[in-house]
N, C-alpha and C positions, 0 to 999 in steps of 0.2 A: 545472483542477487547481490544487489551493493551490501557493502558491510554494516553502514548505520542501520536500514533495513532491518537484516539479520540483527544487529543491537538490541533494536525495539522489539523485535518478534524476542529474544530472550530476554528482556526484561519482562514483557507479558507471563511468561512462561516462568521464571523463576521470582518472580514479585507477589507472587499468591492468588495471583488472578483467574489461576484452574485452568486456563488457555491451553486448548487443545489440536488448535493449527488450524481451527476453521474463521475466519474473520467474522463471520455471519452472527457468533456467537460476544463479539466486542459492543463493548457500551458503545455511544455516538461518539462520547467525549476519543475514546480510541481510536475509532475508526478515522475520526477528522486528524490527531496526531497520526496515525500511520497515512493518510493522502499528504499530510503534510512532509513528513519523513520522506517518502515516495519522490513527491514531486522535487525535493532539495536533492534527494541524491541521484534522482536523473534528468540531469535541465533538458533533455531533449525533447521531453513530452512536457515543459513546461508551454510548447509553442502551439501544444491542443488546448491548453486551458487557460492563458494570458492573452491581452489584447495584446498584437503586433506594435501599439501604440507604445506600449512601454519595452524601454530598452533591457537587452540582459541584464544592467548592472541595478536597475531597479526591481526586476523580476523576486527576487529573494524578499526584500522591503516587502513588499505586494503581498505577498504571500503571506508571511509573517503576519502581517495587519491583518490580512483578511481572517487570519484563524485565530487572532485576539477574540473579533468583533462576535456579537451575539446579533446584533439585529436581523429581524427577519429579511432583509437581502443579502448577506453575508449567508446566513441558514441554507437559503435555496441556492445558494449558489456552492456551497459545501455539499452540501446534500446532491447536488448534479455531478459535481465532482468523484464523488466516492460513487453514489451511482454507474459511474463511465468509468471508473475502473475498477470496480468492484470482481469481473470477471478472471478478470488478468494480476490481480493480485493475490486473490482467491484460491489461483492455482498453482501458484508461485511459492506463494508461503505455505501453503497445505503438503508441498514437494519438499520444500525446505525442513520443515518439520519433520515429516518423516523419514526423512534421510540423517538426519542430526538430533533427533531426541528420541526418537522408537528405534524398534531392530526390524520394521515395517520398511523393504523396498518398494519405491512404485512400478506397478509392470509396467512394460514399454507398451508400444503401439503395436496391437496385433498384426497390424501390415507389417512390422520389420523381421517377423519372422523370416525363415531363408524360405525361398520360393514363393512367397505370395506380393 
């Protein structure tokens, strides 16, 4: 996971917010800055949630704006976003977490066992 990422997941974590690595449990205002964080620190997967209309160099602009704005198409279109990645970050930082703030390993995948 990128580092700002990581940043935001320890500011949640030491800022008093009681964050205990499950996203599900972040107010909206959070969840919109961690898609926000997300999307800045992996422009790859900006090219799932931007129009191809806007070039890379405006893409950050775009984004920034969009997560000023409160009006109800800004909303749903926030809201679609963390939606679509809510699964994948989900699992990401609940990982991150417990490898870096508990003494909780994640087990691997039962297939990697030897012989199966």
């Amino acid at each position: 996971m990128k580092q700002q990422v990581k940043d935001y997941i320890d500011s949640l974590i030491y800022g008093g917010d009681n964050f205990q690595g499950d996203i599900i449990d972040l107010s909206d205002e959070q969840k919109d800055t961690l898609v926000l964080e997300w999307l800045l620190a992996y422009p790859s997967w900006q090219d799932d949630y931007i129009a191809p209309c806007l070039c890379n160099s405006k893409r950050v602009g775009y984004l920034r704006l969009l997560y000023k704005c409160n009006d109800p198409a800004s909303q749903m279109l926030k809201d679609e976003m963390y939606l679509s990645l809510e699964s994948t970050m989900r699992d990401l930082i609940e990982e991150y977490y417990q490898q870096e703030h508990t003494n909780l390993k994640p087990e691997p995948f039962a297939g990697y066992e030897r012989g199966q």
